[in-house]
C-alpha positions as CSV (number, residue, x, y, z in Angstrom):
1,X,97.5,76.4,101.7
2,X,99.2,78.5,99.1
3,X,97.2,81.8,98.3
4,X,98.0,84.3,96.0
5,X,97.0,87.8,96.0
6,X,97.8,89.9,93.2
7,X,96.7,92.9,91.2
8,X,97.7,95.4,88.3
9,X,99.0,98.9,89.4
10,X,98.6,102.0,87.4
11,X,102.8,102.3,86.8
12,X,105.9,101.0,88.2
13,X,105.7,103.4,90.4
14,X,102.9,102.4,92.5
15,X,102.2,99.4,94.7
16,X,99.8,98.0,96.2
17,X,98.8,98.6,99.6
18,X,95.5,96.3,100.0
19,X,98.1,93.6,99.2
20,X,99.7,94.2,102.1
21,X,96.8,94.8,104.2
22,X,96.1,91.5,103.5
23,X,99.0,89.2,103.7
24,X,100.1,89.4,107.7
25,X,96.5,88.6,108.7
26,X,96.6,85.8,105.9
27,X,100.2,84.4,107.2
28,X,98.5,84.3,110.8
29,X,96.1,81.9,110.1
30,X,99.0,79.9,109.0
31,X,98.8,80.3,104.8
32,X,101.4,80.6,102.4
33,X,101.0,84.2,100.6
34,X,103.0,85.3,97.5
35,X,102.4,89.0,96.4
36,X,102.9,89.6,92.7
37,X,102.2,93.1,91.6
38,X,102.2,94.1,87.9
39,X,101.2,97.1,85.7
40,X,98.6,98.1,83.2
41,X,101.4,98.1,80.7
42,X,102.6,94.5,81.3
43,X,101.6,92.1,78.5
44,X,98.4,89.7,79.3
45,X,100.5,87.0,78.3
46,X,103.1,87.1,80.3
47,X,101.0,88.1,83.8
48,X,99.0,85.2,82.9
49,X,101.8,82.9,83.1
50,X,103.3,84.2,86.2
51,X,100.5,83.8,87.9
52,X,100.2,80.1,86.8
53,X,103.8,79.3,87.5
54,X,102.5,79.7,91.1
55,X,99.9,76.7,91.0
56,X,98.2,78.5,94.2
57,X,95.8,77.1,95.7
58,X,93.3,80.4,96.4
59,X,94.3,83.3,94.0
60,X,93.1,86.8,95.3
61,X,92.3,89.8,92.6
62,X,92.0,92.9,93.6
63,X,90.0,95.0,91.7
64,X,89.9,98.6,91.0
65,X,88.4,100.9,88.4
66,X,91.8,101.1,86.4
67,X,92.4,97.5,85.9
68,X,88.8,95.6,86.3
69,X,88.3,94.8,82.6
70,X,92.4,93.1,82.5
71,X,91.8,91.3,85.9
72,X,88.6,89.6,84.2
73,X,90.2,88.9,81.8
74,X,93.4,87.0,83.2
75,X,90.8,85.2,86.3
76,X,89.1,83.7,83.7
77,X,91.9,82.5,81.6
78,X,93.5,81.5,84.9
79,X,90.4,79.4,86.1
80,X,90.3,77.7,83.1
81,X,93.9,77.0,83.3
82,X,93.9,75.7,86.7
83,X,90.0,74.7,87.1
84,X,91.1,73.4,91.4
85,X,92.1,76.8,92.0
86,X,89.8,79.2,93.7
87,X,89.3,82.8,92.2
88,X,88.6,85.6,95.1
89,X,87.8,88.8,93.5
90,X,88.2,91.7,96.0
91,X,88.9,96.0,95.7
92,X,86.1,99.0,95.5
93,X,84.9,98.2,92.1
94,X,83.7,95.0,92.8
95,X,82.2,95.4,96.1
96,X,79.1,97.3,94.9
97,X,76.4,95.9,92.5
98,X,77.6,92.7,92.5
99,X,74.8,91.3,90.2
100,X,76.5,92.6,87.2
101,X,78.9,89.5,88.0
102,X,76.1,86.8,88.3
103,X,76.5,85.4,84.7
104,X,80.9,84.7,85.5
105,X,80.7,81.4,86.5
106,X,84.7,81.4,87.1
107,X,84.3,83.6,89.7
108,X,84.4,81.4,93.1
109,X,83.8,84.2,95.3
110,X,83.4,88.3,95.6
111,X,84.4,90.1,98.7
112,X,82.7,93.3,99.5
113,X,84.3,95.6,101.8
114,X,87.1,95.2,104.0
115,X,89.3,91.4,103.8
116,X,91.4,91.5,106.3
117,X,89.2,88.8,108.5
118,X,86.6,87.8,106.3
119,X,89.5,86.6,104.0
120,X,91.6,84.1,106.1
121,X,87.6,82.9,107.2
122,X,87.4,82.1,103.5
123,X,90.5,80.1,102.7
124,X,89.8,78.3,106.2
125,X,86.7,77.0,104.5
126,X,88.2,76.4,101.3
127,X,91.0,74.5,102.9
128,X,88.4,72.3,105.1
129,X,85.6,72.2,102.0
130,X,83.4,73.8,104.3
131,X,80.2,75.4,101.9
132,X,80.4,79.2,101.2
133,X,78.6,81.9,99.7
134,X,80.0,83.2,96.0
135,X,79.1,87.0,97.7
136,X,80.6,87.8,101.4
137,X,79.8,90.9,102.9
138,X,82.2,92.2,105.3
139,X,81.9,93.5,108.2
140,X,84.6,96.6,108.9
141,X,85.9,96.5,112.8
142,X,85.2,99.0,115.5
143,X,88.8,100.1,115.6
144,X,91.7,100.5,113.4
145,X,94.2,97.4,112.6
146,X,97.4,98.4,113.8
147,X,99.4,96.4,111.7
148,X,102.6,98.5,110.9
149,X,103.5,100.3,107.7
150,X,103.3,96.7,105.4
151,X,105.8,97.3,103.6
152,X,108.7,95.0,104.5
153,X,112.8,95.1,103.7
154,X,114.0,94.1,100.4
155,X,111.3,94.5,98.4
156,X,110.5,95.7,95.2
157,X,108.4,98.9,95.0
158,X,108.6,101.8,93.4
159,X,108.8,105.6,93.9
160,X,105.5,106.2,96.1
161,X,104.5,104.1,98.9
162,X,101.5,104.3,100.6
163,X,100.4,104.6,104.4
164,X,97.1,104.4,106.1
165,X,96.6,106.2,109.4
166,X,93.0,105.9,109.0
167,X,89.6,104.7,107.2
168,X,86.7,106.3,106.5
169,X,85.5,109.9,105.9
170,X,83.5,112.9,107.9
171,X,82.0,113.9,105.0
172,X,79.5,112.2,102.5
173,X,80.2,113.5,99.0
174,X,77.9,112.2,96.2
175,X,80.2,111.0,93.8
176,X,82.8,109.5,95.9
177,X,83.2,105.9,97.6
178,X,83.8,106.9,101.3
179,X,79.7,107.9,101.2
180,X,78.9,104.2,101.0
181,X,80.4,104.0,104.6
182,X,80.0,105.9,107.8
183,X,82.5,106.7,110.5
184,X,86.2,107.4,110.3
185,X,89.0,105.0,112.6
186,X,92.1,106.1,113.6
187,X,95.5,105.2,114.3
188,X,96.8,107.1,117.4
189,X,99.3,110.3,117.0
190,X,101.9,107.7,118.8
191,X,101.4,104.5,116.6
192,X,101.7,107.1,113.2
193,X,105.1,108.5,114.6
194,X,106.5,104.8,115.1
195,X,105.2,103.5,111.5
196,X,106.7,106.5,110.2
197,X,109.8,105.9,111.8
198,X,109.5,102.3,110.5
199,X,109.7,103.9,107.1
200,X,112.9,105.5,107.5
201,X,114.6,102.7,108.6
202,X,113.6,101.3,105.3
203,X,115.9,103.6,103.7
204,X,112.8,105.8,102.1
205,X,114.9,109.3,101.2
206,X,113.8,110.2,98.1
207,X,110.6,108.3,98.3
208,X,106.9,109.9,98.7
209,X,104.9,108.4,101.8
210,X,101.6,108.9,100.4
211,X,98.7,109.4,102.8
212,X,96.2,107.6,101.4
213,X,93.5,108.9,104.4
214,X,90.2,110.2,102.4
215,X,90.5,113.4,104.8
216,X,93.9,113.6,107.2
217,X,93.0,116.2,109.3
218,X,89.4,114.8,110.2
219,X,90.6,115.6,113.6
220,X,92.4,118.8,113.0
221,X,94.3,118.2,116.5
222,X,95.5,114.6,115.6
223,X,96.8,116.4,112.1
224,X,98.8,118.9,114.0
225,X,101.0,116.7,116.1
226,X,101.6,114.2,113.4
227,X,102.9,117.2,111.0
228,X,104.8,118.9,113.8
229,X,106.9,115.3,114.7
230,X,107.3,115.4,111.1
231,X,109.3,118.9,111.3
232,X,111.7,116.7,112.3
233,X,114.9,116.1,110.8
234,X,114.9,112.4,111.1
235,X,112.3,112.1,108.7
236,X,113.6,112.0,105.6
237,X,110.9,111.2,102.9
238,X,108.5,113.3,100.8
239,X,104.5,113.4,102.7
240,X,101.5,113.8,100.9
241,X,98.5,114.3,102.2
242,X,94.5,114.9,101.5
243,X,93.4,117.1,103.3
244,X,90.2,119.4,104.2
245,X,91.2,123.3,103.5
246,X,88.5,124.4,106.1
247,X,89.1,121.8,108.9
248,X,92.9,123.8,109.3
249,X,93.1,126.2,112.0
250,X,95.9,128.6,113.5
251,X,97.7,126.2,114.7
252,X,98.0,123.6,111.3
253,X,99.0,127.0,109.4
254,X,101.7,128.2,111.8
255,X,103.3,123.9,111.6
256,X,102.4,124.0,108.0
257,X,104.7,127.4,107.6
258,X,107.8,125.7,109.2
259,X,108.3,123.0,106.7
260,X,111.4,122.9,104.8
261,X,110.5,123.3,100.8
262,X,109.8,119.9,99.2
263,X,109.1,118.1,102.2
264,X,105.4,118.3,102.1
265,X,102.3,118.3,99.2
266,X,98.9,118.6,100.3
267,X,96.4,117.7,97.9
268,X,92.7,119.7,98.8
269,X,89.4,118.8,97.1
270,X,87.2,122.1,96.0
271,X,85.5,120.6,93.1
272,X,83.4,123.0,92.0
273,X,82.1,126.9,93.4
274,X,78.9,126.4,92.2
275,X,77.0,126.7,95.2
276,X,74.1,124.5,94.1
277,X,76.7,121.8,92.6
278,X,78.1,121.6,96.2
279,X,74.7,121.3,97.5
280,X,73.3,118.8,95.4
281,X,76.9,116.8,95.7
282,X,76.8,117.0,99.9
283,X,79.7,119.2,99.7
284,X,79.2,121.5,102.8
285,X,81.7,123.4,102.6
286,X,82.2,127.3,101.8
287,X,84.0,127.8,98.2
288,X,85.4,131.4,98.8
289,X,87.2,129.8,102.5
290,X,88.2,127.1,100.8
291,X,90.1,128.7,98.2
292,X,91.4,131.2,100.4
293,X,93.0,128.7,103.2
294,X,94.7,127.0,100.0
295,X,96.0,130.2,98.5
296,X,97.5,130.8,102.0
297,X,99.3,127.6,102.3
298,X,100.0,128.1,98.8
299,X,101.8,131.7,99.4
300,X,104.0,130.2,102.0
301,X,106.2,128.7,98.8
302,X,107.5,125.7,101.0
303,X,104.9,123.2,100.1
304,X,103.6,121.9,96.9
305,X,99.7,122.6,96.5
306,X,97.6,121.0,94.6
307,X,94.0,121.7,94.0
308,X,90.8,119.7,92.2
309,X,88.6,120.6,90.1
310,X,85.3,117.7,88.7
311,X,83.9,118.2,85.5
312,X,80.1,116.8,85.1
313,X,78.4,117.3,88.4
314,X,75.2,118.1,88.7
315,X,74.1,121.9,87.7
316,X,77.5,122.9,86.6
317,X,77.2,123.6,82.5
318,X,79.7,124.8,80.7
319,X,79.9,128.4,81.7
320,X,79.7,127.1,85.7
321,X,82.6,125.0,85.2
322,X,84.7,127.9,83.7
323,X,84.1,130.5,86.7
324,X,84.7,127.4,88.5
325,X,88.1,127.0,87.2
326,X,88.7,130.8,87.0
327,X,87.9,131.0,90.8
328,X,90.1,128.5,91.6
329,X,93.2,129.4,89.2
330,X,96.5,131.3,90.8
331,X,95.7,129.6,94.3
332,X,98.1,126.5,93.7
333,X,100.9,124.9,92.2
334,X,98.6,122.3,90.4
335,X,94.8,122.8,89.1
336,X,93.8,119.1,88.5
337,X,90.9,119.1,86.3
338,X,89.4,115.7,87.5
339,X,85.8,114.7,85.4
340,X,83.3,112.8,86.9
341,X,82.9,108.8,87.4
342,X,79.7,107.3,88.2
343,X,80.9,104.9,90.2
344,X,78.6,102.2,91.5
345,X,77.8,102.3,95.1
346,X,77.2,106.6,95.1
347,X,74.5,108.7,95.5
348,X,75.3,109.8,91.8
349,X,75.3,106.4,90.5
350,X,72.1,105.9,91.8
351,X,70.4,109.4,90.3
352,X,71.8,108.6,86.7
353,X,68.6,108.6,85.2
354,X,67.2,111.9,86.7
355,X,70.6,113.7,85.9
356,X,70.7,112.8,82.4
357,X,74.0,111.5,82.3
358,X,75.6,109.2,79.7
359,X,79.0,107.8,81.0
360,X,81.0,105.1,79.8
361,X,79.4,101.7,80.3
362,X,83.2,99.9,80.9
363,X,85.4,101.3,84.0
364,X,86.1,103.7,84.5
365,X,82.5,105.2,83.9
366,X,83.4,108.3,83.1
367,X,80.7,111.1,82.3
368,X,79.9,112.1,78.7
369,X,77.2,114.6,78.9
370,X,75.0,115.4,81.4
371,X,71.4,117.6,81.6
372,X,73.6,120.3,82.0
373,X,76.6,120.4,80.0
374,X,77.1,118.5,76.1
375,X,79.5,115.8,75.1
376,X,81.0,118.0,73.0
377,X,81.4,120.7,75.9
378,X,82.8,118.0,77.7
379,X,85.4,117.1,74.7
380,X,86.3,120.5,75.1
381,X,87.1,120.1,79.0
382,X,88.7,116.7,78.1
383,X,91.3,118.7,75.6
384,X,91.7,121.4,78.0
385,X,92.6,118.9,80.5
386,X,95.2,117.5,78.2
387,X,96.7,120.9,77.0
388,X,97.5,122.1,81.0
389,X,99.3,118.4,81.7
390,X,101.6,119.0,78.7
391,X,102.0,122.7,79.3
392,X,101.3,123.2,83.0
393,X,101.6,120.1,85.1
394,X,104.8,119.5,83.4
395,X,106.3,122.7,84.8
396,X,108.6,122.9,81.4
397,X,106.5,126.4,80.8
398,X,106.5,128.5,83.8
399,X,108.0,131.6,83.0
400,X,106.1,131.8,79.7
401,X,103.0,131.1,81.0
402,X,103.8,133.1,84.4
403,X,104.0,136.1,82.1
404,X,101.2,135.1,79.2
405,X,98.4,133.9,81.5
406,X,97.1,137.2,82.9
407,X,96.9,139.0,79.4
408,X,93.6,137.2,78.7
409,X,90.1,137.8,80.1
410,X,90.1,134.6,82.1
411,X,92.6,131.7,83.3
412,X,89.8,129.4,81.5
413,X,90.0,131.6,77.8
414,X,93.3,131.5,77.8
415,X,93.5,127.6,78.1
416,X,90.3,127.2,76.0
417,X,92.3,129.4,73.4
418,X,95.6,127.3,73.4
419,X,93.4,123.8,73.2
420,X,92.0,125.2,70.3
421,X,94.8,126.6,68.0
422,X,96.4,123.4,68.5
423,X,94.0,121.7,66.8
424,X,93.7,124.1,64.6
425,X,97.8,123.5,64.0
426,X,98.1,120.1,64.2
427,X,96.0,117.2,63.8
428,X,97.9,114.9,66.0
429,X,97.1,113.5,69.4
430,X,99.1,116.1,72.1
431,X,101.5,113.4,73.1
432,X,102.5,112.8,69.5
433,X,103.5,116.3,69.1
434,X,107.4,116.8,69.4
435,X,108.7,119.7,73.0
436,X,110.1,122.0,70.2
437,X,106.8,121.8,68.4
438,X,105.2,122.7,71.6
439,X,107.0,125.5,72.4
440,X,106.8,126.3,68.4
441,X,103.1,126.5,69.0
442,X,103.1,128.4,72.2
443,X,104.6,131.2,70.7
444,X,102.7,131.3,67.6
445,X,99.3,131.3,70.0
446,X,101.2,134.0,71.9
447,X,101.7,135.9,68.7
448,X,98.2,135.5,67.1
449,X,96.2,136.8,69.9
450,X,98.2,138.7,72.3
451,X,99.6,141.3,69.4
452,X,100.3,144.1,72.0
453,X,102.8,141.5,73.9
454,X,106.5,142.3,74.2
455,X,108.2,139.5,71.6
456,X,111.1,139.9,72.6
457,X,111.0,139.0,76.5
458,X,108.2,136.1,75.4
459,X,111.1,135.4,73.2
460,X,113.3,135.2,76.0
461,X,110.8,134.2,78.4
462,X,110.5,130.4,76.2
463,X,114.4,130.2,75.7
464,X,114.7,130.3,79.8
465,X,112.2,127.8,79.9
466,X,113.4,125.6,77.2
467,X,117.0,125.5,78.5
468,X,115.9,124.5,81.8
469,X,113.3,122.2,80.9
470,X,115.4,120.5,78.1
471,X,118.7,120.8,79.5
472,X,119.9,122.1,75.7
473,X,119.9,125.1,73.8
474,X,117.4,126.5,72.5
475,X,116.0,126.2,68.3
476,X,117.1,128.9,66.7
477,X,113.2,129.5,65.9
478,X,112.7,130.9,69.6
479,X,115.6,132.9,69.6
480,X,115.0,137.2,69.3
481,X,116.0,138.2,65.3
């Protein structure tokens, strides 16, 4: 039988690794699978007649909060297209509250949880018109799959591919996903080395291995021996990780310290400092520690750091989130101000009411005003978030704001400041707004309110900046009279 399985990634440079997960177990039970991945930016039109060139049998969504409303949309074209064919909808965002798909008659069946078995049980039926329910629940093993890396020679993926050394999560945050299960499974230290190994000989220099573990370092041992095989010169890719700043001991920070620069990025989750926010999110963990583990690993200056930030939890208004972001600012290459999605199937979901929040009623849910903080407030945080991707994620502006930052009250004021003089500037979106323009605007919000500031070595400051960034000279409009 010919099965399908087949989703939407966020870019080209993604791919999908529940695909994957998916396919050997499927090719087992003797079915024919064809993996077709497309982006968010791909026309309707065009997925939807790829996917019927195939004439599959079973076709497989799978279905996340980015591309749920466009995966609807093409299963139900596709079913009417091809009324024989089966339509299997599968991923986080359909696992949970499944009701709000009773009235989607095209829909032949939902699976919630993990596929790998509870999949090729379903086409087995399908193929032997054996009765099954529209909603399977599925039952996750007692031990982790050890099925390799997935990804397999010659195809086509893009810059990140992803790697799964383990499922589940310690920890039982309230707004995240990995609190609807418990328990984490684990690939051994040994079988991690060889899948690693597996991905050099793919020929992955230049690529990023993402870690797409909810906590690496659950078992802080475990997370030492991986990283120290990884010190290794025969691995040749870029690692990122998640991991938990106070789970890292002595031992992670000395392995941590011997990486050459570029080789690793850890990614840690502080959310918030608002010690009832933690609290009332399950996040049991200390704030200060936190940000002091990451400013150490952060100091070493051989691995890229990035830190999050949520917008919207519970008892965090306005002036919570700022110290929150203040607290947290200078610790890290990257302060990812993340706002909160109330996703269905967490405790947060579940307490929308008492909370007060209004979010988005379409995926991906995300909060517009809570008891505690406004929509407008929240605009605010939205335009903040945009101002640091175009000025600080993009790392065009680091000298300039290396040197401008720390001449305002807080981190927060001074970004708060720059969001708002560019709307006072210019009415169009950020991304329609030209680099010289940027940098044109920089130093007028430089010049407006930090008067005391040396113009010339600003001056001189954005022309660094520019030339590296832009690989030109600089406009003659940055350049000291």
């Amino acid at each position: 039988m010919k099965v399908v399985l087949f989703t939407l990634n966020g870019s080209w440079s993604h791919s999908s690794l529940a695909l994957r997960c998916l396919r050997a177990p499927l090719e087992r039970a003797g079915h024919e699978v064809c993996l077709l991945e497309y982006t968010l930016k791909d026309r309707t039109s065009h997925v939807l007649e790829a996917l019927y060139a195939q004439r599959a049998d079973v076709y497989g969504f799978s279905c996340y909060i980015w591309n749920l409303e466009q995966m609807l949309t093409l299963g139900e074209n596709l079913k009417a297209l091809l009324p024989s064919s089966k339509m299997i909808l599968g991923g986080p965002e359909v696992s949970y509250a499944t009701e709000r798909f009773d009235g989607m008659d095209w829909m032949d069946a939902i699976l919630c949880g993990e596929g790998e078995e509870e999949l090729p049980a379903l086409c087995e039926a399908i193929r032997d018109g054996t009765p099954f329910s529209r909603v399977i629940f599925c039952r996750p093993p007692a031990v982790m799959r050890d099925e390799g890396i997935l990804y397999r020679d010659g195809e086509q993926v893009g810059s990140i591919l992803y790697y799964e050394s383990s499922r589940g999560c310690p920890f039982s945050c309230a707004y995240c996903l990995s609190s609807a299960t418990h328990g984490v499974r684990m690939k051994s230290v040994e079988q991690v080395i060889a899948d690693l190994e597996a991905f050099e000989r793919l020929q992955v220099a230049r690529k990023i291995i993402k870690f797409v573990d909810r906590t690496f370092n659950a078992d802080v041992g475990r997370a030492n021996a991986i990283w120290k095989a990884l010190l290794s010169d025969r691995f040749t890719g870029q690692f990122h990780f998640e991991v938990c700043a106070s789970l890292l001991n002595e031992e992670s920070f000395a392995i941590l310290s011997q990486f050459p620069k570029g080789k690793l990025r850890l990614e840690f989750g502080l959310q918030s400092t608002n010690e009832r926010t933690l609290a009332a999110t399950a996040r049991h963990i200390r704030a200060d520690a936190v940000i002091d583990a990451v400013r150490r690993v952060w100091s070493m200056g051989n691995i890229h750091v990035h830190l999050d930030l949520i917008a919207g939890l519970p008892y965090e208004d306005y002036r919570s989130f700022a110290k929150s972001f203040d607290d947290a600012y200078g610790c890290s290459h990257l302060l990812q101000l993340g706002f909160l999605k109330l996703l269905y199937g967490t405790a947060l979901r579940e307490r929308e009411r008492e909370y007060g929040y209004v979010a988005f009623t379409r995926p991906p849910y995300t909060v517009l005003q809570s008891k505690w903080i406004s929509y407008v407030e929240m605009q605010r945080l939205f335009r903040i978030a945009e101002v640091m991707e175009r000025y600080l994620e993009s790392e065009r502006f680091a000298h300039t704001l290396w040197y401008l930052t720390p001449m305002m009250e807080s981190p927060f004021a001074f970004w708060e400041g720059l969001s708002l003089y560019l709307e006072r500037e210019d009415e169009r979106p950020l991304q329609k707004i030209s680099q010289p323009d940027a940098f044109r605007y920089l130093l007028g919000y430089a010049k407006e309110f930090f008067p005391a500031l040396d113009e010339t070595a600003l001056r001189q400051m954005l022309c660094a900046d520019f030339t590296k960034g832009e690989n030109k000279n600089p406009p003659a409009f940055l350049r000291a009279d």
